[in-house]
C-alpha positions as CSV (number, residue, x, y, z in Angstrom):
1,X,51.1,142.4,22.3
2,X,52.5,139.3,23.6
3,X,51.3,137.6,26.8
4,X,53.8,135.6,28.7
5,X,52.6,133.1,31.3
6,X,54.7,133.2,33.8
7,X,52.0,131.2,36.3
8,X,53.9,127.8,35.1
9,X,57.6,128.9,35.3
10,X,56.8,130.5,38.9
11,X,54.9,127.3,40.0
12,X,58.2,125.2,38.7
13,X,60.2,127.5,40.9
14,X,58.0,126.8,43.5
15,X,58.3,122.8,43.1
16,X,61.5,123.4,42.4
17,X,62.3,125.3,45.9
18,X,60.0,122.6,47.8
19,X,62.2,119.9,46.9
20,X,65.3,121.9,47.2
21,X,63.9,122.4,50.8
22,X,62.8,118.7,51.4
23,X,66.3,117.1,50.0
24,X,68.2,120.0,52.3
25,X,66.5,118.4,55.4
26,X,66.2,115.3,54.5
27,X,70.4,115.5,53.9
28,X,70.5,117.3,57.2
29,X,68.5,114.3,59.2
30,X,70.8,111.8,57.4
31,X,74.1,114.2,58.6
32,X,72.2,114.7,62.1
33,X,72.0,110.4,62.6
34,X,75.5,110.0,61.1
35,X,76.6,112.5,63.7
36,X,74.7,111.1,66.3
37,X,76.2,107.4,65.2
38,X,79.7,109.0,65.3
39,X,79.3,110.0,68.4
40,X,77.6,107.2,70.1
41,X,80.4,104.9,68.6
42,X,83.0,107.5,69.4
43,X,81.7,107.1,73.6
44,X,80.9,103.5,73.5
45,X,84.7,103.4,72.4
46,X,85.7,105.7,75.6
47,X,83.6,103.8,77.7
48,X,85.1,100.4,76.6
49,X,88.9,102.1,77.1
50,X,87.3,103.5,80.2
51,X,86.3,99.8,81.3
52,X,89.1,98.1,80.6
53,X,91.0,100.7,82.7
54,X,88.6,100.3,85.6
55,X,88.9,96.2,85.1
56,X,92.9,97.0,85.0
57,X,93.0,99.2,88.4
58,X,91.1,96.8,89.9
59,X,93.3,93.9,89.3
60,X,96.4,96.2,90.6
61,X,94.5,96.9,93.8
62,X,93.8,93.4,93.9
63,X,97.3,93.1,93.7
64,X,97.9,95.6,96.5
65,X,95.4,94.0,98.7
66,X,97.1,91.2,98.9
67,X,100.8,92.6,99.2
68,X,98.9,94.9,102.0
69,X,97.5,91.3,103.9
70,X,101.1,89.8,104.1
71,X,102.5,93.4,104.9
72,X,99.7,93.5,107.9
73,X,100.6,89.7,108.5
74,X,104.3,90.4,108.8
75,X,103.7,93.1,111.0
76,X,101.5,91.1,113.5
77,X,104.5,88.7,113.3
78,X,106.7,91.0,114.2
79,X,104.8,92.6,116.9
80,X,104.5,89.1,118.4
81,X,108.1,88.5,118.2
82,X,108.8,92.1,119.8
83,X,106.7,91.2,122.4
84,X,108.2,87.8,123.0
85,X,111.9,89.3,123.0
86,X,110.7,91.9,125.4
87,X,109.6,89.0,127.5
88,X,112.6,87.1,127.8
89,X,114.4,90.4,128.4
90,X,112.4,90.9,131.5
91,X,112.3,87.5,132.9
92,X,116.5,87.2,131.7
93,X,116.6,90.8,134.1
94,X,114.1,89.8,137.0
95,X,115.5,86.1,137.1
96,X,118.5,87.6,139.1
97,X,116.5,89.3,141.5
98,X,115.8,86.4,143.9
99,X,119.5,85.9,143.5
100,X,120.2,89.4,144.1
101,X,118.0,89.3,147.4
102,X,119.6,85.8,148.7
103,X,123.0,87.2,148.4
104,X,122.7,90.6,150.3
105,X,120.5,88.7,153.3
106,X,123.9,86.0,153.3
107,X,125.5,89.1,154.2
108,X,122.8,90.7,156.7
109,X,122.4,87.4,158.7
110,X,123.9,87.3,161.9
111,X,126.1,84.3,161.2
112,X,125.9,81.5,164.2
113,X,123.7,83.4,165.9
114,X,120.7,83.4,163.6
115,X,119.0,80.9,161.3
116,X,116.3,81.6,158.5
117,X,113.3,79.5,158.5
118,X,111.4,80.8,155.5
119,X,112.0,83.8,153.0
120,X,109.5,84.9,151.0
121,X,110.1,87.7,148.3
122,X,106.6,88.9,146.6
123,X,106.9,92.3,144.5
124,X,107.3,94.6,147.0
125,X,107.3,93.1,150.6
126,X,109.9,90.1,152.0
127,X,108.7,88.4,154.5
128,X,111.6,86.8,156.8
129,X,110.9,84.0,159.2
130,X,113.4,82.5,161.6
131,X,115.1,81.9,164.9
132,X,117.6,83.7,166.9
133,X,119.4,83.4,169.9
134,X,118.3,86.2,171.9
135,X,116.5,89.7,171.1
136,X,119.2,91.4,170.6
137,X,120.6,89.7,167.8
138,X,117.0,89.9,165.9
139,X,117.7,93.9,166.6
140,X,120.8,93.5,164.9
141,X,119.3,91.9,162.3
142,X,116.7,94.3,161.8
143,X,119.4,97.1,161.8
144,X,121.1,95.9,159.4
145,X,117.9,95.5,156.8
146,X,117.2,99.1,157.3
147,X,121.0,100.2,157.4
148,X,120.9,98.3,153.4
149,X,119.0,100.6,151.9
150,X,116.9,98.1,149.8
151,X,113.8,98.2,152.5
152,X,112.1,101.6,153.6
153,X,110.7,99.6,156.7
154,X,111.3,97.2,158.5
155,X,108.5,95.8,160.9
156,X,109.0,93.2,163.9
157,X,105.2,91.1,163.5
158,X,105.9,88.4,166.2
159,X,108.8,87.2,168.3
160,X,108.3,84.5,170.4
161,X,110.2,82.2,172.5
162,X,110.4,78.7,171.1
163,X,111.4,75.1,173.3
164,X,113.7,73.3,171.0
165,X,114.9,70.4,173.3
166,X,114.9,70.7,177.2
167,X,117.8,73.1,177.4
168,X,117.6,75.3,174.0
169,X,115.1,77.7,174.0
170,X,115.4,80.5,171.3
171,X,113.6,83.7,169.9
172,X,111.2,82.6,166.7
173,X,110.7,86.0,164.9
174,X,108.4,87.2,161.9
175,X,110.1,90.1,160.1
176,X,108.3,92.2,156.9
177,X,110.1,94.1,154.6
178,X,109.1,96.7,152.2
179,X,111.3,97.2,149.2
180,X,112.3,100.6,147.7
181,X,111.0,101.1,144.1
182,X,114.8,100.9,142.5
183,X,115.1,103.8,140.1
184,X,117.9,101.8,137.8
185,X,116.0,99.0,137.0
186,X,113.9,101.0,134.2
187,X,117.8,101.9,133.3
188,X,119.4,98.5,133.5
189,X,116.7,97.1,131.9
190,X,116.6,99.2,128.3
191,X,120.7,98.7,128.3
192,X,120.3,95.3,128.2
């Protein structure tokens, strides 16, 4: 009978399977570090798009930063200028006031029977210093304030009889006024 000896072909399988093995993994590390280099260049490639995206947004709100400075700038201006106009508004209304005041007392004044020393308007009391005649007259006088309806009292401080001369003697008086809070000025003043 023959004897076949298969010890050799079997131990050539075996080599033969052990270097099938080693080449299969070696192959695989080599595909595992050229995946691993794709896909480390493949993110160092987002992250320089990425970048230069960040580096592009940040010049744009640079940009707006600045457009945003002049905008707050030119509103500051504005706001100044606002201000200002609504200044002169008020001093183009209340610079008739004093005129307002001098014109209705022309009227109230007792003519040749009563003089004004010294009229003094502050924001809401007049104070009215002069000389009359006689009492009665500085009655009148004070009827006639409270008869205007521009003072809600009238108040008599001092009257006093004054020596002007040997033969003239007349009635110095103090007079305070309140003013009434005028409800149209808020309206005259936003239609002007």
């Amino acid at each position: 009978m023959i004897k076949v000896n298969l010890m050799p072909f079997r131990a050539a399988r075996k080599k033969e399977n052990i270097r099938l093995q080693i080449s299969i993994f070696f192959l695989s590390i080599i595909f595992i570090i050229l995946f691993m280099y794709y896909c480390n260049t493949s993110l160092n490639n987002k992250i320089d798009v990425y970048n230069v995206k960040i580096e592009n947004i940040k010049n744009e709100t640079a940009k707006y930063y600045k457009i945003i400075k002049e905008i707050a700038g030119i509103k500051n201006r504005l706001d100044v200028l606002n201000k200002k106009i609504g200044i002169i508004k008020d001093l183009e209304f209340y610079r008739k006031k004093p005129v307002r005041l001098l014109d209705t007392m022309t009227f109230m004044v007792i003519s040749s029977r009563m003089w004004f020393t010294t009229l003094e308007a502050k924001e809401k009391v007049v104070t009215i210093k002069g000389v009359a005649l006689d009492n009665k007259t500085v009655a009148d006088f004070m009827t006639r304030l409270e008869d205007s309806k521009l003072f809600d009292s009238v108040n008599l401080i001092t009257l006093k009889q004054q020596n002007y001369n040997k033969n003239i003697s007349l009635k110095g008086f103090v007079i305070f006024c309140n003013k009434i809070p005028q409800d149209n000025l808020g309206t005259d003043k936003a239609n002007k």
